[in-house]
C-alpha positions as CSV (number, residue, x, y, z in Angstrom):
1,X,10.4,30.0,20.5
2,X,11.9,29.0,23.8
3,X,14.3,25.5,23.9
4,X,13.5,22.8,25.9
5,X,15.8,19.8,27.1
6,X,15.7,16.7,28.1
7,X,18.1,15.0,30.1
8,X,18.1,11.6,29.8
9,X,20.0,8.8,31.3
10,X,22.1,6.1,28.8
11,X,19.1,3.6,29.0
12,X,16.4,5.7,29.0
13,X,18.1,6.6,25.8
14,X,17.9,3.5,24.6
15,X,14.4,2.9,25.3
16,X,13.1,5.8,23.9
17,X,15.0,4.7,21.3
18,X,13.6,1.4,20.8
19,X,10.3,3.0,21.1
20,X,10.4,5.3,18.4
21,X,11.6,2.6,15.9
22,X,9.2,0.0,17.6
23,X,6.6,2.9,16.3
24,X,7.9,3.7,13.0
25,X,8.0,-0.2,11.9
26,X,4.1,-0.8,13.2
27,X,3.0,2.6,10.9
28,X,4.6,1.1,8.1
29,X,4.0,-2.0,8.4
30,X,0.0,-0.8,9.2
31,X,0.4,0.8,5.5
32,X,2.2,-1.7,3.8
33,X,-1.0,-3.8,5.0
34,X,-3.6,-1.4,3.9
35,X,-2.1,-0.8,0.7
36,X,-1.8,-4.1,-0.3
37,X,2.3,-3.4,-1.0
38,X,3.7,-6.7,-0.2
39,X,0.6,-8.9,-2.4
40,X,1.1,-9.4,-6.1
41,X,-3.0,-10.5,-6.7
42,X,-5.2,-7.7,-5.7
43,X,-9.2,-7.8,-4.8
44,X,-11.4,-5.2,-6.6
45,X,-11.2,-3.2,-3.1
46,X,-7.3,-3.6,-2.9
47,X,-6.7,-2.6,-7.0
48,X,-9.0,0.6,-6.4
49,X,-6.8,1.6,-3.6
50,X,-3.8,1.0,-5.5
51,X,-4.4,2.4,-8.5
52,X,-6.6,5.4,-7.0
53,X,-9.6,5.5,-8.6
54,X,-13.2,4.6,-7.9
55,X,-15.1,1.2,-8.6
56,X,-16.9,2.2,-11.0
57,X,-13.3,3.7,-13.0
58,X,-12.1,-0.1,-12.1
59,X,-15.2,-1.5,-13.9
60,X,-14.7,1.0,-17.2
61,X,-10.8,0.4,-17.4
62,X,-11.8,-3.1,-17.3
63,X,-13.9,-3.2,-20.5
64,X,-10.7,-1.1,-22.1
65,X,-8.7,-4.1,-21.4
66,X,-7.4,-4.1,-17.7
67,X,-6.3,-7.6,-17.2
68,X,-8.3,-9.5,-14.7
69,X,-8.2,-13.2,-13.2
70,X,-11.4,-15.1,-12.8
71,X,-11.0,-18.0,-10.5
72,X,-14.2,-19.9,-10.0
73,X,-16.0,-16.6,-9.9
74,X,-13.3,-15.3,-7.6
75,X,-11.7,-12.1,-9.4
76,X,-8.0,-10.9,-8.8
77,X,-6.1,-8.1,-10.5
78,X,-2.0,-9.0,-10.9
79,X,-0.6,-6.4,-10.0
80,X,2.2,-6.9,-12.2
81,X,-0.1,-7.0,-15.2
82,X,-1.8,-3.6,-14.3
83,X,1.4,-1.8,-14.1
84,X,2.4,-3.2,-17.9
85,X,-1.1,-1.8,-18.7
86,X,-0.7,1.2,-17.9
87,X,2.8,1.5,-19.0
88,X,1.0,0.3,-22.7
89,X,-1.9,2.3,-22.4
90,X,-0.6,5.6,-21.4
91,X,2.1,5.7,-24.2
């Protein structure tokens, strides 16, 4: 495989830089989004994503306990709690 170069002035440098990192925070800010990383209470959606597994595996590891919130019919998962259910349940 042949080498290729680039020469590149001091603030081309820099831009390239900036653009590179500029990049790298939108993709992971773009996955910290789609994951729900930075929320503590999920939605059914957000916990399936989360944890992996289908709706219909959310709705069965619910009726084995998965700890749930029910807010005026409005239903969050903590994450917090789900992670100390697993840790329980998979002992």
């Amino acid at each position: 495989m042949q080498e290729v170069q680039f020469l590149l002035n001091d603030e081309q440098m820099k831009q390239l830089g900036n653009s590179v990192y500029t990049l790298l925070l939108n993709n992971v800010n773009q996955v910290r989004q789609d994951t729900a990383i930075d929320k503590r209470y999920l939605t059914n959606k957000e916990t399936c994503q989360y944890l992996h597994i289908a709706n219909n595996t959310l709705d069965k590891w619910v009726e084995q306990g998965l700890p749930k919130i029910t807010i005026q019919g409005v239903v969050r998962f903590d994450r917090q709690a789900i992670d100390e259910w697993l840790h329980c349940y998979t002992r």
